[in-house]
N, C-alpha and C positions, 0 to 999 in steps of 0.2 A: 635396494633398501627393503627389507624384511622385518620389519618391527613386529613384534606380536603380541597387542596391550590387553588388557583389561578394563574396562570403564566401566563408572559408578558414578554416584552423583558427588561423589569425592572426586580429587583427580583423576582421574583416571587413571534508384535504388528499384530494392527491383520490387514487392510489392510489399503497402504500406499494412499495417494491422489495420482490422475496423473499426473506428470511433472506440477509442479511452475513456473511460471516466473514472474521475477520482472518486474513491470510493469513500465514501461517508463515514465520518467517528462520531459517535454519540458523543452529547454533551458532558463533561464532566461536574456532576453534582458536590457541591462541597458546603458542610453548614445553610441547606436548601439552596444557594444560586448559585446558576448557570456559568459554567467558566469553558463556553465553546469555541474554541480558535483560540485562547488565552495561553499562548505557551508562556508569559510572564508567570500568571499564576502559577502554572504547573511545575518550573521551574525552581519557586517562591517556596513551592510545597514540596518539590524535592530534596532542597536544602535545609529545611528543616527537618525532612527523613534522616539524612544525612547526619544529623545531629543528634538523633536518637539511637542510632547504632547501637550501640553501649546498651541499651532496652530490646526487651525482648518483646516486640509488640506482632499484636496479628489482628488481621484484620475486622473481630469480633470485639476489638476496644474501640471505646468513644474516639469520634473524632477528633474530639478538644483534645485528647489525650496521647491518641497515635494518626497517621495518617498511613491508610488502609493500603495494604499492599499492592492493589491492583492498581495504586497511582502509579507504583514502579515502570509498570510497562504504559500507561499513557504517557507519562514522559519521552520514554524512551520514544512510544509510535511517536510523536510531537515532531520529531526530525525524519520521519521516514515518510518518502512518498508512494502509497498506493495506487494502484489503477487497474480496473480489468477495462475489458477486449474480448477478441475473437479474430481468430488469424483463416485463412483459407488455406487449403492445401491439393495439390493435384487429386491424389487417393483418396481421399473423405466426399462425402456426400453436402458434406454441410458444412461450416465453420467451425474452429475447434474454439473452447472457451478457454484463456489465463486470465491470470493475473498477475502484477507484475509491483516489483517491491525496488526503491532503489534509493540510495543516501540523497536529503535534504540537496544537497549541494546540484545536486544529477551528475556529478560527476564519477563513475565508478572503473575498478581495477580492474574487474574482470566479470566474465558475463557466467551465472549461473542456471542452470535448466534444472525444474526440477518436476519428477513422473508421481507416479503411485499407484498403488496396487487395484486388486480387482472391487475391493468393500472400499476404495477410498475414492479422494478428490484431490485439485490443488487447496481446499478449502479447509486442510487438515492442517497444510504447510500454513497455511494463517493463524490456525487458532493454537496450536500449540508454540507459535513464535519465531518460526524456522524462516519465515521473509524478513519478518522482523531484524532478527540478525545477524542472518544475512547483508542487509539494509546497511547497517550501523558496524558491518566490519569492512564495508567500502564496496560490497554487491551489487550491481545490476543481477535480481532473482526473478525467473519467469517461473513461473509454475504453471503446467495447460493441463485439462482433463481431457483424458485419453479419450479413445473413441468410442463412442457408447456409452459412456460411463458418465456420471458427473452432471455439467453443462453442456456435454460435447454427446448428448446421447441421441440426438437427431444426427449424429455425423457417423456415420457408417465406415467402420474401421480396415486399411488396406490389409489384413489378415484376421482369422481365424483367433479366438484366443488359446494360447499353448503355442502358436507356431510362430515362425519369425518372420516378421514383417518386412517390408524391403529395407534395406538401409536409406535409401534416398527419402521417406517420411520424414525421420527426425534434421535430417540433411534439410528438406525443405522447410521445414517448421525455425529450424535456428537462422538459415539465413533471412526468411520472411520479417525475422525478430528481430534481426541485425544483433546476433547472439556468438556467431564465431568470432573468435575458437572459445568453445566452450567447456564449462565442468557438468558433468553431468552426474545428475542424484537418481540412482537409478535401484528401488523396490521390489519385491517381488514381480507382480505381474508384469510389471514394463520393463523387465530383461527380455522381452521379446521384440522391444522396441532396440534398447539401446545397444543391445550386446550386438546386433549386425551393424549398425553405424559405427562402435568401438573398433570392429575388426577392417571394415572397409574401406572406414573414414579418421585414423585416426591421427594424423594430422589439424584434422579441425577440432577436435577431442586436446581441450587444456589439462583435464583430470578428471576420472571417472571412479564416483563411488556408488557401488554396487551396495543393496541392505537385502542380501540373498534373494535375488531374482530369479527364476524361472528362466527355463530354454540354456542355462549353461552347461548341460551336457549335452548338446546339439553341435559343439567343435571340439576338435579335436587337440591336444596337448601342443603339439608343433605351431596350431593358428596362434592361441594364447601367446606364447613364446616367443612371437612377431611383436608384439604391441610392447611399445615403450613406455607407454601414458601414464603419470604417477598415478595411483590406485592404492584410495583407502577402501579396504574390505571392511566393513560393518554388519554384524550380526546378534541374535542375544543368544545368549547359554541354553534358555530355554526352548531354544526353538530346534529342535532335536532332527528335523527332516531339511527341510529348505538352507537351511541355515549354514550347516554342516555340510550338506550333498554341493552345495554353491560354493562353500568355503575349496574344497576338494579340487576342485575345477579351475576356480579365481585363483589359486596359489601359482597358478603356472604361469601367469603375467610377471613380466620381468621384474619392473617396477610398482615391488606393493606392500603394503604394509598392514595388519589386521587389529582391528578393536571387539572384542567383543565384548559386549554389556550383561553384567551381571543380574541376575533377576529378572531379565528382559524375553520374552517373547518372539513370534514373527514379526509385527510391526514396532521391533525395538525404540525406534525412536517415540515411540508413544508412551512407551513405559516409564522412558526416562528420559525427556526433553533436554533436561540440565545437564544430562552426562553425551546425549547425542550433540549439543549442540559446543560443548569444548571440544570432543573428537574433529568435527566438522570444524571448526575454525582454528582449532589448532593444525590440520591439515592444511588447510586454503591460505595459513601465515606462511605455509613452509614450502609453496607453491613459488 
């Protein structure tokens, strides 16, 4: 499968994590009182969004008049459970830091891993919505900061950055998670993580989407051509080096299909959440 889209914001055990905790949401202010834990409310007040459709409100209208967009998504977080942690790993020095996203229910389809670059965190995948839903499309989403990097920067990384890491790291990090087999969301710099577990491990690998990562001209066309694993290619137009040079490489996977995002950048999914985040779930429906 060869797909080659365009996206736009149109259509386009063995050992346990360290202590969880659920991660705190601010209270929701509405007509000055407190509606904290109140998914009634919030609910109350989605259904009346609902009803205004037909208007074109934003969130610089009275209350009395519109109900402010950013309810949308505390609704939405209302069913979704958060938690960070820290998991231990042979390789590292320290404990690595997630977070970890997963449907009200706790019951989910499949388990998601998610990396990020060398200026990022997992704290990216929170704020622009990508646990979120994930969460609410029936995910178990682990998102961890790499090593050195993030919350994990006391944890001393088992390679160099630019070079590839063992495949057994990411190997020990998903089974510690109780993550396999897993998809893996894999950015720029942490193609040096995923791209050796892709080619060694990839039986444990449910689907790997690469967003032009680093290290994939480190194998050679024949290794690609090994690996079965469905693969969404993601990149933006804009990104004229990484992007391209990755695309190049990634094309030789047997099973793959390409998006790339208009108007977008190296860290595509930043530029255009809305359009990353149908790519990514209309992917993981088709899984």
């Amino acid at each position: 499968m060869r797909d080659h889209l365009h996206a736009n914001s149109k259509p386009l055990s063995k050992q346990k994590p360290e202590s969880p905790k659920t991660q705190s949401i601010q209270p929701l202010m509405i007509d000055g009182r407190r509606h904290a834990g109140s998914r009634a409310a919030l609910h109350f007040l989605w259904r009346t969004l609902e009803g205004m459709r037909s208007r074109d409100c934003s969130a610089a209208e009275t209350s009395d008049v519109c109900v402010p967009t950013a309810l949308q998504r505390a609704v939405r977080m209302s069913a979704v459970k958060v938690t960070e942690g820290s998991v231990q790993v042979e390789s590292c020095s320290a404990p690595l830091f997630y977070r970890k996203s997963e449907p009200s229910t706790g019951v989910s389809r499949m388990s998601v891993l998610l990396l990020h670059g060398i200026r990022f965190s997992s704290e990216n995948w929170l704020n622009i919505g990508t646990m979120e839903t994930l969460a609410n499309a029936g995910c178990c989403a682990v998102a961890i900061d790499l090593p050195e990097l993030g919350r994990s920067k006391s944890a001393k990384g088992p390679a160099a950055v630019g070079e590839l890491a063992p495949a057994g790291f990411l190997k020990e990090v998903c089974e510690k998670l109780n993550l396999l087999p897993v998809v893996v969301i894999s950015p720029s710099l942490s193609g040096m993580y995923s791209l050796p577990f892709l080619l060694e491990h990839q039986d444990l690998v449910r689907a790997y989407i690469p967003v032009a990562p680093i290290c994939t001209e480190k194998f050679r066309a024949e290794q690609y051509q090994s690996v079965k694993v469905p693969t969404l290619i993601v990149y933006g137009d804009q990104d004229s080096q990484l992007g391209e040079a990755s695309l190049r490489n990634l094309k030789n996977l047997v099973d793959h299909r390409v998006v790339v995002m208009e108007g977008a950048g190296h860290p595509c999914y930043l530029d255009d959440p809305d359009a990353w985040h149908k790519a990514l779930t209309d992917f993981l429906n088709g899984l």
